[in-house]
Residue, then its C-alpha position, 0 to 999 in steps of 0.5 A: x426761487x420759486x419757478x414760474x409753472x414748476x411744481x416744488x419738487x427736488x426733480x423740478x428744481x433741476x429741471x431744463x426749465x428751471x435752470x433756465x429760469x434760474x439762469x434768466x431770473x435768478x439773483x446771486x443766492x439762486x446762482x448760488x444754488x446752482x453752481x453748488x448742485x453743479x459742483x454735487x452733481x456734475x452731470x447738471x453740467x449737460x443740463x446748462x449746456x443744452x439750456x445755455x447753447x439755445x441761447x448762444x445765437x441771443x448776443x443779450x443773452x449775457x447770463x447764459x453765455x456767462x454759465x455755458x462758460x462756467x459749465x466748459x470751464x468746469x467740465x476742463x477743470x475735472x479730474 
């Protein structure tokens, strides 16, 4: 998925700002990605948390709720 004012670099892609794009805009193959770097590289799981909780106050925001308990339900998960 190409991000909206993001350069195309892996840094990027893991970005706050990309992952909230990914959250907000992505299609299954995005979410797709993202969950596979979160499993890869567990501390992206910070980076949905702080992204997700801006948006907890927003009762639209069904997207972010959904990964903000994805992320929690991951993070119980780990051994």
């Amino acid at each position: 998925m190409r991000h909206r004012h993001l350069v195309d670099t892996k840094a990027a892609a893991r970005s706050p700002t990309a992952i909230d794009d990914i959250i907000a805009r992505g299609l299954w193959a995005d979410w797709t990605m993202l969950r596979q770097w979160c499993v890869e590289q567990p501390s992206l799981l910070d980076v949905v948390e702080r992204v997700c909780g801006m948006h907890v106050g927003d009762p639209s925001a069904q997207r972010h709720h959904f990964w903000l308990a994805y992320a929690k339900a991951r993070r119980r998960a780990a051994p």
